[in-house]
Each structure stands twice: as C-alpha cells, then as structure tokens.
C-alpha positions, 0 to 999 in steps of 0.5 A: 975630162972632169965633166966626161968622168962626172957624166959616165958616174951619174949614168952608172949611178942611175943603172944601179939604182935601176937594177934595184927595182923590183921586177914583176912576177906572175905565177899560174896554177898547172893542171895535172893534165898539162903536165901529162899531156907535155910529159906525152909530148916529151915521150913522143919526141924521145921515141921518135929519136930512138927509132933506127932510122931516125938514129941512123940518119942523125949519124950520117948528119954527124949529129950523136943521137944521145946528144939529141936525147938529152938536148930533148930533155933540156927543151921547154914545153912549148919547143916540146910542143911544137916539135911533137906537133910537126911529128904528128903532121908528118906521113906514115915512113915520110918527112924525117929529113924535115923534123931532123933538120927542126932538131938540126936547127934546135941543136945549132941555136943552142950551140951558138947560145953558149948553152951546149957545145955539139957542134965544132963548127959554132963559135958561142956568143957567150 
C-alpha cells in the first residue's frame, strides 16, 4: 500500500510541475475590415431573428426568440460566419426550418456545455 501511496505522489507531483509551464501564445493583428465585415454578419443573423415568421416559427419550436437574440450575441465569429453564410445560401421565402434547426442545434450544444440553461429537457456535462 506504501508503494500505491508513494507512486499516486509522484504523478501528482509531475502534474504540477507540468501545469507550470508556460504555454505558448499567438496574437494577430485585425483589420478594420474584419471587424466590420464580422459585425455585417452579426447584423444579418440578428435581422434574420427579428423577422416575424422567423419569430413565430421559433415559438412553435418552443424556442424564446430573445433567448436566440442573446445566445447570437454570445456566438464566435467564426460560428457568426458560418451561419450568415448558410442565410445567404438559402432562397428568397425558402429554407427557415433549416437555418432554425442550425440555430436549434447551436442552442442544444451550448446547453449540454453547461454555458446556458434553454432547454429543460438537457442535463449539462459541467
């Protein structure tokens, strides 16, 4: 038992001494137009969200359409990016049931991260 207790303290030790390294950093310069261009995108997200239709299609789905606002708000760019793209791919009056279940999607995996609680139905991994 004295050998178990002498080997679980030497790999304790060698964690600790591993979670003080220093760890890498990297850092880029942004263009003004990176940030106008991914502030566009937010915009375009958000107007897609206030739309009527859109709102009202979230409700049946028994998703609150300010919950969506502000998880929108809480996105990266790139997830920003992504969904403003397929938005821009959809047609004229087509595919909301599509961008809403992406949005849908967005919403459960953030949920089942512990980041927001939306949805009773998720338990949290946190």
């Amino acid at each position: 038992m004295k050998t178990f207790h002498r080997g679980i303290a030497r790999a304790l030790i060698v964690c600790t001494l591993g979670l003080g390294m220093p760890l890498p950093a990297s850092a880029g310069i942004v263009t003004t137009d990176q940030i106008v261009a991914a502030a566009a995108e937010r915009d375009q997200v958000r107007n897609f969200l206030d739309r009527a239709n859109v709102r009202a299609q979230m409700q049946t789905l028994g998703v609150d359409p300010n919950t969506a606002r502000d998880r929108v708000d809480a996105l990266t760019d790139e997830e920003v990016r992504t969904l403003a793209g397929r938005i821009d791919q959809l047609p004229a009056g087509g595919n909301v049931i599509g961008v809403l279940f992406a949005v849908f999607i967005v919403l459960l995996i953030t949920d089942i991260l512990g980041l927001t609680k939306v949805f009773p139905f998720t338990r949290s991994i946190r």
